[in-house]
Every structure is written in C-alpha cells, then in structure tokens.
DRENDO-1510 file (C-alpha; in Angstrom, 1 decimal, always signed):
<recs>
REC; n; res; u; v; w
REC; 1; UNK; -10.2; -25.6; +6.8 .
REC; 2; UNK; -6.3; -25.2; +6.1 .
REC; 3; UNK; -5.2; -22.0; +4.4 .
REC; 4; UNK; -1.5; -21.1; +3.5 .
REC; 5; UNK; -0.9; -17.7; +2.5 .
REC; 6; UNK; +2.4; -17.2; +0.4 .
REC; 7; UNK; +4.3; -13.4; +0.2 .
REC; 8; UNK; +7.7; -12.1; -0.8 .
REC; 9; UNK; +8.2; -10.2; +2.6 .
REC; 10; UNK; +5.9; -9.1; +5.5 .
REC; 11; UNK; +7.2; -5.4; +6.5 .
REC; 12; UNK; +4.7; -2.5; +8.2 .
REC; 13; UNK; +3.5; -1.5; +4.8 .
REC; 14; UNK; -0.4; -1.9; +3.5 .
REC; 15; UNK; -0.4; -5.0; +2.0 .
REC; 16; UNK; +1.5; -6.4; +4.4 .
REC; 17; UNK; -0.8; -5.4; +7.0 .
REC; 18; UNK; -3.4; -6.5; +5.2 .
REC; 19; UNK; -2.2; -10.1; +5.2 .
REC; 20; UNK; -1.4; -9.4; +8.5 .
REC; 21; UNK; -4.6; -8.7; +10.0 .
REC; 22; UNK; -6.2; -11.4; +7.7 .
REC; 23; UNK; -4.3; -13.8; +9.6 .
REC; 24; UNK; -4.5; -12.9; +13.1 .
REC; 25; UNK; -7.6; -12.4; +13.0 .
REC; 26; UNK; -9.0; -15.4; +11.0 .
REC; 27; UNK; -12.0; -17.4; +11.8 .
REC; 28; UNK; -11.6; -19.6; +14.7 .
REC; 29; UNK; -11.9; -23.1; +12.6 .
REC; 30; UNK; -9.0; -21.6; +9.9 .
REC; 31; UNK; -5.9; -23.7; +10.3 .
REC; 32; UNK; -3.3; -21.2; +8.8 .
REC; 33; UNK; +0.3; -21.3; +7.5 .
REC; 34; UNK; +2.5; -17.9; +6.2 .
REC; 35; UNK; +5.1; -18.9; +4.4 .
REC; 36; UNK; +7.8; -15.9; +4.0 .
REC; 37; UNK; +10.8; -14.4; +2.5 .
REC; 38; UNK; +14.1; -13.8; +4.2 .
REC; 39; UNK; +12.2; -10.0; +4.7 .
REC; 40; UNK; +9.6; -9.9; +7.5 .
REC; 41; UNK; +9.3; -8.0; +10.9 .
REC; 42; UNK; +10.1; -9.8; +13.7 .
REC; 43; UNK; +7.3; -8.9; +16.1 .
REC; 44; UNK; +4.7; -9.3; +13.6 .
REC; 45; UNK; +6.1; -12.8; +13.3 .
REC; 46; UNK; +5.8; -13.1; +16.8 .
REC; 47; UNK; +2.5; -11.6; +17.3 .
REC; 48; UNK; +0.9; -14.3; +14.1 .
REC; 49; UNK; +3.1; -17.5; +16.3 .
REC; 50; UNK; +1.0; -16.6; +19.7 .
REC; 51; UNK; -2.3; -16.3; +17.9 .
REC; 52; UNK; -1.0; -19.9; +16.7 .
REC; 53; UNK; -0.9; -18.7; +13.0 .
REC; 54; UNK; +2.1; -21.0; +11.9 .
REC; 55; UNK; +5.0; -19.3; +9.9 .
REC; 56; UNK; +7.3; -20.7; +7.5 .
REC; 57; UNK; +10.6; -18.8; +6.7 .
REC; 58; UNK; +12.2; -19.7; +3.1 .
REC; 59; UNK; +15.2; -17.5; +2.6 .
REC; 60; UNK; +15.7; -17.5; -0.6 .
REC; 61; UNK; +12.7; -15.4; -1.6 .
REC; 62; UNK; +13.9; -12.2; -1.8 .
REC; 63; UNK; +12.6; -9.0; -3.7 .
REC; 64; UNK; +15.5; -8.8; -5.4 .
REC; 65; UNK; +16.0; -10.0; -9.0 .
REC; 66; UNK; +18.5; -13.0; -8.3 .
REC; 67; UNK; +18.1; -16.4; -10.7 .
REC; 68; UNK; +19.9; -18.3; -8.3 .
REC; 69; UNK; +17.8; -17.3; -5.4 .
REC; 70; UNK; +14.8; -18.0; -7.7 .
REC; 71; UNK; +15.4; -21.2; -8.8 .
REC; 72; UNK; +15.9; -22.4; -5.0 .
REC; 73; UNK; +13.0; -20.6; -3.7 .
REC; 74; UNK; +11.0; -22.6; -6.7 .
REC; 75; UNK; +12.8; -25.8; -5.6 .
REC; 76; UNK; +11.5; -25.1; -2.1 .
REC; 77; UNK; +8.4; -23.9; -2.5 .
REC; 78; UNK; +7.6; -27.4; -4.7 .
REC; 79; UNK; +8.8; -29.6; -1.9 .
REC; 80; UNK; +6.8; -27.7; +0.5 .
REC; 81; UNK; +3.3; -27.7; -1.3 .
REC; 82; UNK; +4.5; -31.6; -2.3 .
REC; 83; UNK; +4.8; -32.7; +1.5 .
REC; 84; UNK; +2.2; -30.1; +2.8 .
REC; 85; UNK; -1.7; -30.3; +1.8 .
REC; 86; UNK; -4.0; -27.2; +1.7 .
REC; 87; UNK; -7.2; -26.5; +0.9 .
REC; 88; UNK; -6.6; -23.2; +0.2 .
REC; 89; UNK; -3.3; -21.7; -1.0 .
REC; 90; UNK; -3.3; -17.9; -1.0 .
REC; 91; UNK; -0.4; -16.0; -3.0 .
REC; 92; UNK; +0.5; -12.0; -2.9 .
REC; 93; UNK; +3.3; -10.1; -4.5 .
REC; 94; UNK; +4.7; -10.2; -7.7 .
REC; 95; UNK; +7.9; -13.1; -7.4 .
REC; 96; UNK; +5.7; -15.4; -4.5 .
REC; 97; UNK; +2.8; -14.7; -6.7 .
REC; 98; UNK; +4.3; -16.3; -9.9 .
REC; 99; UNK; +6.2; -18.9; -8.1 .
REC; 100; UNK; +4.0; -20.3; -5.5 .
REC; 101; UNK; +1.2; -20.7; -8.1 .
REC; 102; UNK; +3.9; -23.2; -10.1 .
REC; 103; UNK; +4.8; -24.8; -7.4 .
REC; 104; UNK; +1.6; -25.7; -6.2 .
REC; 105; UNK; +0.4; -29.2; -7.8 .
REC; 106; UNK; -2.6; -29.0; -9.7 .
REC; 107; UNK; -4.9; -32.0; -9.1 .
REC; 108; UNK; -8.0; -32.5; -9.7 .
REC; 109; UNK; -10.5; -31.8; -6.6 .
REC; 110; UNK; -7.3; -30.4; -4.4 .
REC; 111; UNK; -6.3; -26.9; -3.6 .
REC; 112; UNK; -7.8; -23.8; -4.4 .
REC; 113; UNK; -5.4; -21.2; -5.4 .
REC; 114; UNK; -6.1; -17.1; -4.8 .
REC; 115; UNK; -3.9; -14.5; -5.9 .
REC; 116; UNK; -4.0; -11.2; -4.4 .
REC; 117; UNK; -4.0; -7.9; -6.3 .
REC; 118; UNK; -2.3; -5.9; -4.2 .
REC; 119; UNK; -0.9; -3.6; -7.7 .
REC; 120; UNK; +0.4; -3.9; -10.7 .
REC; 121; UNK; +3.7; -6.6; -11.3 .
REC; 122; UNK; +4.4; -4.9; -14.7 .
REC; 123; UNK; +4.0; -1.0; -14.9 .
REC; 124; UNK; +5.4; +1.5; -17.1 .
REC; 125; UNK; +8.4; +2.7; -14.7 .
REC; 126; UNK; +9.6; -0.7; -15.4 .
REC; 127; UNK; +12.2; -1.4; -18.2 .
REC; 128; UNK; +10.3; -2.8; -21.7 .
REC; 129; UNK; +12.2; -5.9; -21.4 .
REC; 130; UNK; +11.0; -6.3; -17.8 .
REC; 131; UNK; +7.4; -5.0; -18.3 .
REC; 132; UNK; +7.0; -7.5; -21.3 .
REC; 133; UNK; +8.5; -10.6; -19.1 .
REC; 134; UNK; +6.6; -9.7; -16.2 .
REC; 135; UNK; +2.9; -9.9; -17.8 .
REC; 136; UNK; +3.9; -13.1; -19.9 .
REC; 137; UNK; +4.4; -14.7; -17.0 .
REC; 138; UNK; +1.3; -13.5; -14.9 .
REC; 139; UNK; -1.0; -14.2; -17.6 .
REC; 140; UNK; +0.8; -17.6; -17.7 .
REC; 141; UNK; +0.4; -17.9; -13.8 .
REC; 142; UNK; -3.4; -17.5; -14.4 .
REC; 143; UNK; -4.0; -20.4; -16.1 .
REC; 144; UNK; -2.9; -21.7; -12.4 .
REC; 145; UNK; -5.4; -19.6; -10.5 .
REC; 146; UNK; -9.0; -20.1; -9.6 .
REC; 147; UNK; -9.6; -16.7; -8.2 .
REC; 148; UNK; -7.9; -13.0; -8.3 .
REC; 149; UNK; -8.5; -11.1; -5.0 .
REC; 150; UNK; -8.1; -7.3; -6.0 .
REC; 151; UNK; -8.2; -4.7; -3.1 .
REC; 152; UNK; -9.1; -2.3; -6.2 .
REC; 153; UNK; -11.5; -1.9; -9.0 .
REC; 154; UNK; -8.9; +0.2; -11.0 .
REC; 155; UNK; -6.1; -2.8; -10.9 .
REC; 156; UNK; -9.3; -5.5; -11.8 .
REC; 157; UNK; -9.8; -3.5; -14.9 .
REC; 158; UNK; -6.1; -3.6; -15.9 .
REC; 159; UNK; -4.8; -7.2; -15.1 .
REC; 160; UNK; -8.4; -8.0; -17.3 .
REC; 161; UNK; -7.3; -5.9; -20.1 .
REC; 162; UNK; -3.3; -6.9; -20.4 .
REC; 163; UNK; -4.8; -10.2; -20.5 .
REC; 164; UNK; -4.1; -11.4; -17.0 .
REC; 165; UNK; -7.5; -13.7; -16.2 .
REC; 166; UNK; -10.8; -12.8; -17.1 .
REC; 167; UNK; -13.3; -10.9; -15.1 .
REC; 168; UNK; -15.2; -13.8; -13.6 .
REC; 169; UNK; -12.3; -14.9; -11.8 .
REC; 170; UNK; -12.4; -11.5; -9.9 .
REC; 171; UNK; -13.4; -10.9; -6.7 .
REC; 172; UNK; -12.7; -7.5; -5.0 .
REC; 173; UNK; -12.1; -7.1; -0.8 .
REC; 174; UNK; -10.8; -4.2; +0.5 .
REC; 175; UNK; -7.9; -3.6; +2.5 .
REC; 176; UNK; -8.9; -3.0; +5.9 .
REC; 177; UNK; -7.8; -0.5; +8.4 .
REC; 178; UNK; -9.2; +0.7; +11.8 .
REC; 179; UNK; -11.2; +3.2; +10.5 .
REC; 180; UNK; -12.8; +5.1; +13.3 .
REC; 181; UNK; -9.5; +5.4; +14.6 .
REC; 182; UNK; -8.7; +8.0; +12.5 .
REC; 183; UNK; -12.3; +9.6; +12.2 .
REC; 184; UNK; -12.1; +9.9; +15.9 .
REC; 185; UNK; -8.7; +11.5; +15.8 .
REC; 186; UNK; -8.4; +15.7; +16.6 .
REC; 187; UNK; -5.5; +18.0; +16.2 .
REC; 188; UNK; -2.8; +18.2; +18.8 .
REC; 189; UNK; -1.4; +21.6; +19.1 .
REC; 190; UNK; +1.5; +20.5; +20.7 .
REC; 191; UNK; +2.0; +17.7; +18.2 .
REC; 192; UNK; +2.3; +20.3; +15.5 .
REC; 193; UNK; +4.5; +22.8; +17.5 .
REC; 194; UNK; +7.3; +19.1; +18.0 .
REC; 195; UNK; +6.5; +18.7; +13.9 .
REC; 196; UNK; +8.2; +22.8; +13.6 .
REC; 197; UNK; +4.7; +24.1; +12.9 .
REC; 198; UNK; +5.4; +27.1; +15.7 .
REC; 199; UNK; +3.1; +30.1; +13.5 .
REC; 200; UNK; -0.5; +30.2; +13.5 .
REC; 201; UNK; -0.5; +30.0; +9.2 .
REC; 202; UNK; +2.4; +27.3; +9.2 .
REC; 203; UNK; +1.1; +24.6; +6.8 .
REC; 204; UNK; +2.4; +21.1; +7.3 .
REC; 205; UNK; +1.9; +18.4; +4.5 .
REC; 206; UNK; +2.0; +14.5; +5.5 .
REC; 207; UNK; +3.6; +11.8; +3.3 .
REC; 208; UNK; +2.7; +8.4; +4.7 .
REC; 209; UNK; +4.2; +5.9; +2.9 .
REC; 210; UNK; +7.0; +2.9; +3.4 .
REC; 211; UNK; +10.8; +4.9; +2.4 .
REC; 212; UNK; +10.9; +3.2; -0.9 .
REC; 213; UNK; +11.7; +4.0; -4.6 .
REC; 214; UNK; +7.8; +3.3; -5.9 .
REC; 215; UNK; +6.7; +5.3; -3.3 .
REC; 216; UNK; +8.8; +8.2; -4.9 .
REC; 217; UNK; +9.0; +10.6; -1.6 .
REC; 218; UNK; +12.2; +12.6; -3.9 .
REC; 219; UNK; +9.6; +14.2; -6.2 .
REC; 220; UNK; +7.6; +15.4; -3.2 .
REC; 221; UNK; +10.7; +16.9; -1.6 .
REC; 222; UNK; +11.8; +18.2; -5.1 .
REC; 223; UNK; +8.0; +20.2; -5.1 .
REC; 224; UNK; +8.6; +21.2; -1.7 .
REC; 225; UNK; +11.6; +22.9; -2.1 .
REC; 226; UNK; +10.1; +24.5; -5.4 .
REC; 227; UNK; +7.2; +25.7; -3.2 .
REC; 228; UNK; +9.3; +27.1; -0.3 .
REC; 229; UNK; +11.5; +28.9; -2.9 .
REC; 230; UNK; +8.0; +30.4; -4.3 .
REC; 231; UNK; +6.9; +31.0; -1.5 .
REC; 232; UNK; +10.3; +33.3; -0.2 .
REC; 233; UNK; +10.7; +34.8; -3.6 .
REC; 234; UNK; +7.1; +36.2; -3.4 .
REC; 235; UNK; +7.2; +37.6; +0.3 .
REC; 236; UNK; +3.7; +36.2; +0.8 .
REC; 237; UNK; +2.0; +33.0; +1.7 .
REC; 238; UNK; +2.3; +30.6; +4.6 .
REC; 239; UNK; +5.4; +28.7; +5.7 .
REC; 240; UNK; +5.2; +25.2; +4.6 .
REC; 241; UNK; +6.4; +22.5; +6.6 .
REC; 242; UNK; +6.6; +18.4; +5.9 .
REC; 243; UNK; +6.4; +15.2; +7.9 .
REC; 244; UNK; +7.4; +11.6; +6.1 .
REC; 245; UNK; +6.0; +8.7; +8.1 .
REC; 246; UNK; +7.2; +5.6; +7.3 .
REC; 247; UNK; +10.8; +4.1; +7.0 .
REC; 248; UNK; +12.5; +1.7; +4.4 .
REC; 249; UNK; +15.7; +1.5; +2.6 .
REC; 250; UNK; +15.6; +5.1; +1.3 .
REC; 251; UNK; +15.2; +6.8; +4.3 .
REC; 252; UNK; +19.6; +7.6; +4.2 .
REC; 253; UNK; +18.7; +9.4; +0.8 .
REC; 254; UNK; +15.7; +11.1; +0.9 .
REC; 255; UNK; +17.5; +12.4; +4.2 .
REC; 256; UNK; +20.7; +13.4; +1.8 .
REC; 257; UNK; +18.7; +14.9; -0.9 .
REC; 258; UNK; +16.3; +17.2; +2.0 .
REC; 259; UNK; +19.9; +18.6; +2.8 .
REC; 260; UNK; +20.8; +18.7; -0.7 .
REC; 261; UNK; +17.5; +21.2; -1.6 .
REC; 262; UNK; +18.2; +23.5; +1.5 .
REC; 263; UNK; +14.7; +22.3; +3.1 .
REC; 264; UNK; +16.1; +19.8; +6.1 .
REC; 265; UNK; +15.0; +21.8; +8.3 .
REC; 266; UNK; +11.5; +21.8; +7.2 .
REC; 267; UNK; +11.2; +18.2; +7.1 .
REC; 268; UNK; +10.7; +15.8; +9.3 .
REC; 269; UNK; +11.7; +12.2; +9.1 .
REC; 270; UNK; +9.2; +10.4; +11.7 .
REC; 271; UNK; +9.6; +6.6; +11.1 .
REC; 272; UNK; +7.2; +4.3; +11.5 .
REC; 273; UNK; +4.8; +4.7; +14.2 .
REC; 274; UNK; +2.0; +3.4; +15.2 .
REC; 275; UNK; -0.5; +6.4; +15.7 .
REC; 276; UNK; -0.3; +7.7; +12.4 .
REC; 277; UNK; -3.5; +8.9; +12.6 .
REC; 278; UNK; -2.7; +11.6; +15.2 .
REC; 279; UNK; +0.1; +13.1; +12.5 .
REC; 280; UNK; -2.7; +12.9; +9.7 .
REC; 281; UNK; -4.6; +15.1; +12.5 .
REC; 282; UNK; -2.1; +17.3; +13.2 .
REC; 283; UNK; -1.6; +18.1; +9.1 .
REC; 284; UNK; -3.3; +20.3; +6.7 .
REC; 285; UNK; -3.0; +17.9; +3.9 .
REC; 286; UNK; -2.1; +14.7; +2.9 .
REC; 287; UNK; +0.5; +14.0; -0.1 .
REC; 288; UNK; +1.4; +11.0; -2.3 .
REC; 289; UNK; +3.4; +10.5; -5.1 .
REC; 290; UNK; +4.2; +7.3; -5.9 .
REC; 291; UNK; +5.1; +5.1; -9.2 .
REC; 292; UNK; +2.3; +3.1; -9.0 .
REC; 293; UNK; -0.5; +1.9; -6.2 .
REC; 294; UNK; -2.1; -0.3; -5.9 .
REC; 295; UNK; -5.0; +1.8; -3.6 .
REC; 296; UNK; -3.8; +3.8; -1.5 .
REC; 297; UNK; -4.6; +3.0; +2.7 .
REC; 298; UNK; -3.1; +6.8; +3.4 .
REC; 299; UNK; -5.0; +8.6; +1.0 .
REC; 300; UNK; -8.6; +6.8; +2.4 .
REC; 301; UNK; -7.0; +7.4; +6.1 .
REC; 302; UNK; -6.3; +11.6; +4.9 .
REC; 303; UNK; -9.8; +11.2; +4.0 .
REC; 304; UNK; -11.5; +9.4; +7.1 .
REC; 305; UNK; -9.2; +12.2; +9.2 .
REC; 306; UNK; -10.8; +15.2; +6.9 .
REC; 307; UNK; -8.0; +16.1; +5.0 .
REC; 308; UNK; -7.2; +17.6; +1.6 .
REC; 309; UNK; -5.1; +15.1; -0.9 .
REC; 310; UNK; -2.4; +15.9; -3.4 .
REC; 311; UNK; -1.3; +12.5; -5.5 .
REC; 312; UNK; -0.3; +12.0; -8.8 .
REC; 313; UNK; -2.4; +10.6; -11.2 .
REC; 314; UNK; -1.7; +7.0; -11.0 .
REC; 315; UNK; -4.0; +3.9; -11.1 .
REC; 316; UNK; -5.5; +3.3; -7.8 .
REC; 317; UNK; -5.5; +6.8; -6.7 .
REC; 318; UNK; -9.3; +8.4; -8.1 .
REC; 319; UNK; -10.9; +5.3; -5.9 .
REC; 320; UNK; -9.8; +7.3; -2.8 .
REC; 321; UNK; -9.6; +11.0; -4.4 .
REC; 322; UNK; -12.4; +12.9; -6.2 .
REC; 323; UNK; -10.5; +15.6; -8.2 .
REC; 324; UNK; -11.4; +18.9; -7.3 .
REC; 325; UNK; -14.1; +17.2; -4.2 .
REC; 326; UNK; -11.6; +15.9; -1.8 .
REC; 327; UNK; -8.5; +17.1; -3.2 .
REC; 328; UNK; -6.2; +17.6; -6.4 .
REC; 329; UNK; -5.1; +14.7; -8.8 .
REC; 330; UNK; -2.2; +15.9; -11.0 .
REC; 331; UNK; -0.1; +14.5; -14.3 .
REC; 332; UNK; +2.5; +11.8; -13.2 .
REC; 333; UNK; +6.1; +12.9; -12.7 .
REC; 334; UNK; +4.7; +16.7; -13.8 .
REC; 335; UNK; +6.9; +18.3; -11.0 .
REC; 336; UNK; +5.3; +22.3; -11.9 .
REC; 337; UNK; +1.6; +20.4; -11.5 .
REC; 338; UNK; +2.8; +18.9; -8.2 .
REC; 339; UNK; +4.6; +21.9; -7.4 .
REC; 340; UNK; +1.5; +24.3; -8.3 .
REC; 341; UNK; -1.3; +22.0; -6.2 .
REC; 342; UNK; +1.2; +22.0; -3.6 .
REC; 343; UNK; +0.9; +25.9; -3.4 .
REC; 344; UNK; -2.9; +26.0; -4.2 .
REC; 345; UNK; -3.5; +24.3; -1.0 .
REC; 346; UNK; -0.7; +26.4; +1.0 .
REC; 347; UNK; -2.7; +29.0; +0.1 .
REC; 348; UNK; -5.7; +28.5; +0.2 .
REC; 349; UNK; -6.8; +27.5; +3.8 .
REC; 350; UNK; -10.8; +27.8; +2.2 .
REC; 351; UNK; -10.0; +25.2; +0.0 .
REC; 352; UNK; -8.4; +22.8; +2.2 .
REC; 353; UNK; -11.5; +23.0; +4.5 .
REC; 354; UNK; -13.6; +22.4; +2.0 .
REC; 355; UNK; -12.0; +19.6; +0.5 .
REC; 356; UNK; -11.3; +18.3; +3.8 .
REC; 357; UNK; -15.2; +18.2; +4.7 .
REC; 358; UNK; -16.0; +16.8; +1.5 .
REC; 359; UNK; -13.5; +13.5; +2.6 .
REC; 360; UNK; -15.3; +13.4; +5.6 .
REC; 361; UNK; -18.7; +12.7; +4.0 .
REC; 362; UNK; -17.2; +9.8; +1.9 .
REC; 363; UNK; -18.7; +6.0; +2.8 .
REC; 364; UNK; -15.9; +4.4; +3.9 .
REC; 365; UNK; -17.1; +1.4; +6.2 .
REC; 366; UNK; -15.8; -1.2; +3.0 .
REC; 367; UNK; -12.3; -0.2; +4.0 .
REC; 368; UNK; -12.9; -1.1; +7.5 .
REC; 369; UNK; -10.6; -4.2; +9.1 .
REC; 370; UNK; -13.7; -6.1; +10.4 .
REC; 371; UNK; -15.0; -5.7; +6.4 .
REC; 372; UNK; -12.2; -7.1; +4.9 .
REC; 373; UNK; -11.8; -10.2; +7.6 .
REC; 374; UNK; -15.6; -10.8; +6.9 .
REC; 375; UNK; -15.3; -10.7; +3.2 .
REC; 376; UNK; -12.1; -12.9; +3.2 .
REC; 377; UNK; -14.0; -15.6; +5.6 .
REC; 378; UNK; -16.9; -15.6; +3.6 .
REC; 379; UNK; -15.0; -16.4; +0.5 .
REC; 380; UNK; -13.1; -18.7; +2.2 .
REC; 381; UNK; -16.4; -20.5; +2.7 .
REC; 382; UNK; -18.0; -19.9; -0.6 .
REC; 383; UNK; -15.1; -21.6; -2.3 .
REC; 384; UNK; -15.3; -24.8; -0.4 .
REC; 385; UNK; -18.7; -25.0; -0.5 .
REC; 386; UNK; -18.6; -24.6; -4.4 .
REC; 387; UNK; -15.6; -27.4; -4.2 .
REC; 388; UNK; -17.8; -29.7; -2.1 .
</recs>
C-alpha cells in the first residue's frame, strides 16, 4: 500500500506532529512519501528518512500568500502526482490542501484522496474578500475528495454547513499524543522556583502554543498585565506569574510587547521543549487564546495533567473544556472576560482544584498516539478494501 501525505510545512506544532507520528509510526506494509514546503524541521525530516519514510521537498509551497509561488508549486505538484502513482494521496493545510487535490489526476479506479481537518481555512479573523475566496475554493476542492479526516466534531459540523462536503464523507480521528505521559507527570518544586514562582501563593499560568499570530499569545499578555495591575492596586491576592512554551515567528514581539506592559519580568519565554508536560505540572492553570483551533492538544494535555483551563470561546475549544467543570470558556477577543477568569482562578485556589480534578476524570484514551495510528491504519485498509 503506497500513501503520500501532502502539507504546507512540518514545524513542532500539533498538526504537524500529528502527521508526524502518523508517519513514523505507520504500519509495517505502508510505503510512504511526505511531500513538503520550503518550512519543515530538520530533525523531524531526519528522524521520518531513518524510519525509511521518503520525503519530498518542493520549495515553492510556502504559507505565504505569493501567486508566483503558487502557480509553481501547482506546476510541480502536477508533474509529481503525473510521474508518481499512489494509492492513497493524503492532503493537510489550507494552500497543500487546495492544490494537491487539483493536481492529483482523477481517474477512474486510481487514487484515493483524504483531506485532513486540522481547522478551519476561512474564519472570521480573515478579511471578507479572503474568507469568501477561501470557502469557494474548498468546497470546489471537495468535489476532488473521497474522504475528510477531521481531528474534531466541532470543525465536521462547520465545513458541512459552509458547504464544504457532506457528512458522509466524514470520518473523525483524533490527534494523538502520549497521554500517560502527562497523567503520570507531578509538580517539581524546583521547576517552579527556575519559572520565578519563589512564594508559597505565587500562581503561574501556562500558554502552550507555537509563537504565532492565530495563536494570539498578545491578548493573554494584555490580561496579564490587567490582572497584575488588579491585583497591586487591590493590595490582596496572589502574585501571578506566566510561562509561554512554544516558539515561532512572534516570539521577538510578544517579547517587545511583555516589556512594553511592565510584566517581563513575570514572564517567561521557554521555547520549545520537549517535556512540556513537566511545565503543565509545575502550573496552576492552563491558558489559550487563539483565533481559531482547530482542537486544542494543550487544552486535553492541561486536562490529562489536572489542570484548570482558561480559553476563549472559539470552535474546537468546548471538545476539550466543560465550562464551569474543568475550567472557564469566555467571549472571543473580550479582554475584561479574559482578564476577569484570569483573576477568578488567581484567586480562587478551591476552584482550581476542583476544576483540576474534574479534568482528571475526563476519558481521554481517543486522544492517545497509539489511537490515532490505529484509527488512521484501519482506514487506510477500509478504503482499499472498499476500492478492491
């Protein structure tokens, strides 16, 4: 069995990971191909050659808008699938998405062409223009899919109703992640005390998410520094503290703008690292505030750890948050709601326990990696044995 998987970029982020992981750790009698942008992380490239994943490097995909780009990343992304044969041709993001599934020929009896859902490629953030262009063209790409793979009931439900597909072509899988490694994780005291958390009531709040503008870190750090300047006008209350995992082109920024607020020295900029759940561990809760999700892999990590979540109100997010169970949900971009739940869980150390305990008591094996692999491998053989 052949499979090619097709994405803009393959950075640490979750979807990335989750074509990662789908990859390298395939069924033994998958033949597979990546074929990536000019974006991708060297050792993860490395890591899919020696597990003899072939990989495929087409510079001219790039996230960017760019019509010359696109048009030679559509020129070579026909020659490829011309010369190539697959049985199955597997798509993600937004550009690859639209112009893999073009470029692949459509004969009758050949490949099978997935999509992955990973989120939304038209959302309300986005220009009208944009937003209008963006779903004409998926719903005209889904004429050239057989089957939509959604990591989330939310985005099934919304691609179905803007007219992207119908429901039967859906099929949901969830993105995987090592699950027990982050129930098994405890609190390291002297892991807090390195994060500035030096007084027994110091409350430090996580944000684990790539440094990008959808992941929109600047209205957390604009809450904090509301919080903080709460917190000192009042005289009372803990002393809140942050920790951003994750890097990305905004790091430089985010960095400028912590300065900017007066609150650098309550925020620390970690990077990317690969124990993330010992800094989930070593927080009091868990925030998000991005433009859009798809669903969120920190919010279900926050909960397999046992703590509280704060997130706007986004699609995606109530799959991994029970408003008012395992944490608090508020308005999107309503900075005094943000601000406000921020405080309510400062504090409130009652609260945060129980919401914490409540996440811990939450069925979480479908968002395990060996689910997801399983899921993907058995799909892989249900379609072939429907094509056969």
């Amino acid at each position: 069995m052949t499979v090619c998987h097709l994405t803009t970029r393959l950075v640490q982020g979750g979807a990335d990971f989750n074509i990662f992981y789908n990859l390298l750790q395939g069924a033994p009698d998958l033949a597979q191909t990546l074929v990536v942008g000019a974006e991708y992380h060297p050792g993860m490239v490395q890591e899919l050659r020696q597990a003899g994943v072939e990989v495929v490097v087409i510079p001219w995909i790039c996230r960017e808008i760019s019509p010359a780009s696109e048009v030679r990343a559509f020129r070579e992304l026909r020659r490829f699938f011309r010369e190539r044969s697959f049985d199955i041709v597997y798509t993600h993001n937004a550009k690859t998405g639209i112009l893999g599934r073009f470029a692949v020929p459509r004969r009758a009896g050949g490949t099978v062409v997935l999509h992955g859902v990973h989120g939304m490629s038209f959302t309300d953030s986005m220009s009208r223009p944009a937003f209008l262009l963006f779903r004409w063209l998926e719903r005209r790409a889904a004429a050239r899919t057989d089957l939509f793979v959604s990591v989330g009931y939310t985005l099934r439900d919304l691609m179905v109703e803007a007219g992207v597909g119908h429901p039967g072509q859906y099929r949901i899988i969830r993105s995987g992640m090592e699950i027990e490694r982050f129930r098994s994780a405890r609190r390291d005291p002297a892991l807090r005390q390195e994060l500035g958390c030096t007084g027994a009531d110091d409350v430090l709040c996580a944000v684990v998410a790539r440094l990008e503008e959808r992941k929109g870190q600047h209205w957390f750090l604009e809450a904090l520094a509301r919080a903080v300047e709460e917190l000192d006008r009042s005289g009372q209350g803990p002393s809140l503290r942050a920790v951003l995992l994750g890097d990305g082109p905004r790091r430089e920024a985010l960095e400028a703008q912590a300065r900017r607020l007066g609150i650098a020295s309550r925020v620390v900029f970690a990077g990317f690292r690969h124990n993330p759940q010992d800094y989930l561990a070593a927080a009091d809760l868990v925030c998000l505030t991005s433009e859009w999700e798809g669903v969120p892999q920190s919010l279900v990590q926050a909960a397999a750890v046992g703590r509280p979540a704060l997130a706007f109100d986004v699609p995606g997010i109530r799959e991994t948050v029970e408003e008012g169970v395992t944490g608090l949900v508020v308005p999107f971009r309503d900075m005094s709601a943000l601000t406000g739940g921020l405080l309510r869980l400062a504090r409130e150390p009652e609260l945060r326990r129980r919401f914490g305990q409540a996440a811990t008591e939450r069925p979480l094996e479908e968002w395990s990696l060996s689910s997801m692999v399983e899921n993907t491998n058995a799909l892989y053989r249900q379609i072939l044995g429907d094509a056969t």
